[in-house]
C-alpha positions in Angstrom: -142.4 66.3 -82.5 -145.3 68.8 -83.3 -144.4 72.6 -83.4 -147.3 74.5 -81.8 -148.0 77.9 -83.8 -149.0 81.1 -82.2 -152.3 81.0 -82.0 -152.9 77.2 -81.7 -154.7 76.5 -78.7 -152.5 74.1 -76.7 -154.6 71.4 -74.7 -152.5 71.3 -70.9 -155.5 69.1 -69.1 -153.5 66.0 -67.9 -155.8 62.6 -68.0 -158.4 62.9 -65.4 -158.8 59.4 -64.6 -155.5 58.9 -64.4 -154.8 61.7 -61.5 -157.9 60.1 -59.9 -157.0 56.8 -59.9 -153.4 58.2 -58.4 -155.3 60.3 -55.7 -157.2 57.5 -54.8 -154.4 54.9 -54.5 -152.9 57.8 -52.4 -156.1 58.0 -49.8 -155.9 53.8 -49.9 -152.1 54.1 -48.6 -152.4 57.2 -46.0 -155.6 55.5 -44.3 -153.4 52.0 -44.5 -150.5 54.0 -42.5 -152.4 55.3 -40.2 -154.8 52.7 -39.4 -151.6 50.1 -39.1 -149.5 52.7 -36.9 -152.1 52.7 -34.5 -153.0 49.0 -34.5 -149.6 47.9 -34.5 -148.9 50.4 -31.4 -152.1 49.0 -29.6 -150.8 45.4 -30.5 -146.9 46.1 -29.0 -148.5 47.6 -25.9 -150.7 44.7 -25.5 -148.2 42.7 -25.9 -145.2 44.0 -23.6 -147.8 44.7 -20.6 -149.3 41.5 -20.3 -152.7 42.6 -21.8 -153.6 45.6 -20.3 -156.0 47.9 -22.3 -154.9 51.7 -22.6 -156.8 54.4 -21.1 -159.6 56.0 -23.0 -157.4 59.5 -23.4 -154.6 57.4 -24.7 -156.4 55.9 -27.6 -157.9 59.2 -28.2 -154.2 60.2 -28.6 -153.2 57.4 -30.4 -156.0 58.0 -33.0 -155.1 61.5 -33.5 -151.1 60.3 -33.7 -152.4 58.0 -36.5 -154.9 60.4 -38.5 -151.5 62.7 -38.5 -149.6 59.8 -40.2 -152.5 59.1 -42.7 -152.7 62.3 -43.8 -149.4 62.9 -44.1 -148.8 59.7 -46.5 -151.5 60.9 -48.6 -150.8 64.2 -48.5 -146.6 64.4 -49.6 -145.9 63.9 -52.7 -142.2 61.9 -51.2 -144.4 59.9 -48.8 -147.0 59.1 -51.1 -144.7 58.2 -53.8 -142.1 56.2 -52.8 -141.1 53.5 -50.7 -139.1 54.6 -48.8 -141.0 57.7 -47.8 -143.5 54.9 -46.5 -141.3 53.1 -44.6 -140.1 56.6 -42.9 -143.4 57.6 -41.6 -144.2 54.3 -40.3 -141.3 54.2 -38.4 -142.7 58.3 -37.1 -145.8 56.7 -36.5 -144.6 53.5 -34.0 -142.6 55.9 -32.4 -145.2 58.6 -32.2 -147.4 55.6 -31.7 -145.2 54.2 -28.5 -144.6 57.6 -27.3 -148.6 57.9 -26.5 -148.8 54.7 -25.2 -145.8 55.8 -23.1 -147.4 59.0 -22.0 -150.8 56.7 -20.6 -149.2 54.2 -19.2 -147.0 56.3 -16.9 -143.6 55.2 -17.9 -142.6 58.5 -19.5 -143.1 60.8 -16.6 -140.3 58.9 -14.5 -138.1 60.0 -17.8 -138.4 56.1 -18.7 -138.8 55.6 -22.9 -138.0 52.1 -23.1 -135.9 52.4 -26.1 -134.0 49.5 -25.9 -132.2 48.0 -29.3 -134.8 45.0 -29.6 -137.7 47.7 -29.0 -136.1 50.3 -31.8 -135.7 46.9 -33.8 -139.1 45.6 -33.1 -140.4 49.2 -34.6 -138.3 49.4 -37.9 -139.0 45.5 -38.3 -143.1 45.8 -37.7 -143.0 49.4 -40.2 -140.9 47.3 -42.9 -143.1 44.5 -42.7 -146.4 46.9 -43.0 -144.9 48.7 -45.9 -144.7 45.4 -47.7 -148.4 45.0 -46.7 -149.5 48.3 -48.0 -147.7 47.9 -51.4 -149.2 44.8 -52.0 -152.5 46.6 -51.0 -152.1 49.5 -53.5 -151.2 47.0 -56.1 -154.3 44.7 -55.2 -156.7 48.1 -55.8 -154.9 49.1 -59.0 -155.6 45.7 -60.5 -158.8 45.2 -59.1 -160.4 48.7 -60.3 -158.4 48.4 -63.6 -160.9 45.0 -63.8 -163.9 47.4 -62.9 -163.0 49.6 -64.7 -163.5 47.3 -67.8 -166.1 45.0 -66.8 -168.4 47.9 -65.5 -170.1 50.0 -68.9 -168.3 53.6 -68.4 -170.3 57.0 -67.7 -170.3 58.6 -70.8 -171.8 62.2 -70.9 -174.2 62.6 -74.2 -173.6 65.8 -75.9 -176.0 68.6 -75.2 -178.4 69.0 -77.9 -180.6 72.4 -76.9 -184.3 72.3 -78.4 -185.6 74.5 -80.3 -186.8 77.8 -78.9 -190.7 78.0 -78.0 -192.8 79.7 -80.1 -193.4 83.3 -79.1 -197.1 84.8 -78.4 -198.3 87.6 -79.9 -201.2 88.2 -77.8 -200.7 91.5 -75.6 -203.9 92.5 -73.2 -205.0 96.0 -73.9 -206.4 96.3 -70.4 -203.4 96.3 -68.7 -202.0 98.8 -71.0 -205.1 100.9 -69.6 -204.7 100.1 -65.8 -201.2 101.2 -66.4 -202.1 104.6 -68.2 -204.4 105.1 -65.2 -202.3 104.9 -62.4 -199.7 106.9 -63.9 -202.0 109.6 -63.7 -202.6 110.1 -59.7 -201.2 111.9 -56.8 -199.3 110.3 -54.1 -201.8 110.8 -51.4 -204.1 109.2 -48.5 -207.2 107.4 -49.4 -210.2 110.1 -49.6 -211.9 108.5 -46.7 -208.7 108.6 -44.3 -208.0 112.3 -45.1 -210.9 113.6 -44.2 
């Protein structure tokens, strides 16, 4: 281990590609969240009313229930990290998810969730399942820019080599020098042929 002395200048940057390549695996699994919460939702409710589309206010909701999700996954470090942090807000977002559908379809205003044990089983089931799918996802984009990364030639920056400074003039006009000398000279005052 190195000792650092007192006035050795200690180098606390982390690796930037690193954090951008986490960063970026973290915007590939909060738009995956939220993207399959609302399909998945869209899907169920398709499914358990016989095909009937959702209202346009209810997909509007839906889409803001799911941007919520995405951005949370991305967004929390124990969401974004883990698992099991996944699998927890994809569970919130099919039941934020069939909440909204709820709400437009009319069965939650006669105090009617539907919550039965094969629907709550349905819900953990479908977020398990798209957990697996967004793992396998993240995994797929790590290996596949870690193949960009070194088939593509890298950015490198050149250094900055300054050119030499331009040659200075000498040459200094003596009119101006003149003009300058006579205007210093005169009153602050109308033109002649105005104040008369």
């Amino acid at each position: 281990m190195q000792s650092v002395g007192y006035y050795q200048r200690v180098n606390n940057e982390f690796d930037r590609a690193a954090a951008g390549q986490r960063s970026a695996v973290a915007r590939v699994r909060g738009a995956s969240a939220g993207a399959i919460s609302g399909t998945i939702s869209v899907a169920a409710h398709g499914w358990a009313s016989g095909g009937m589309a959702p209202s346009g206010s209810t997909l509007t909701l839906l889409a803001g229930t799911a941007a919520l999700i995405g951005a949370l996954v991305a967004g929390l470090a124990p969401l974004r990290d883990t698992a099991t942090g996944l699998v927890a807000a994809l569970v919130a977002g099919q039941l934020l998810g069939h909440v909204t559908m709820g709400l437009g379809s009319g069965h939650l205003h006669h105090g009617d969730a539907q919550l039965t044990p094969a629907m709550l089983t349905a819900h953990v089931l479908a977020a398990v399942a798209a957990a697996a799918v967004i793992r396998g996802a993240e995994t797929a984009y790590r290996a596949g820019t870690a193949v960009l990364r070194r088939v593509l030639p890298s950015r490198r920056v050149l250094p900055f080599l300054p050119e030499p400074a331009p040659l200075r003039t000498t040459h200094r006009d003596r009119v101006i020098l003149r003009v300058f000398a006579a205007e210093s000279l005169r009153t602050r005052a109308p033109p002649v042929a105005v104040a008369h």
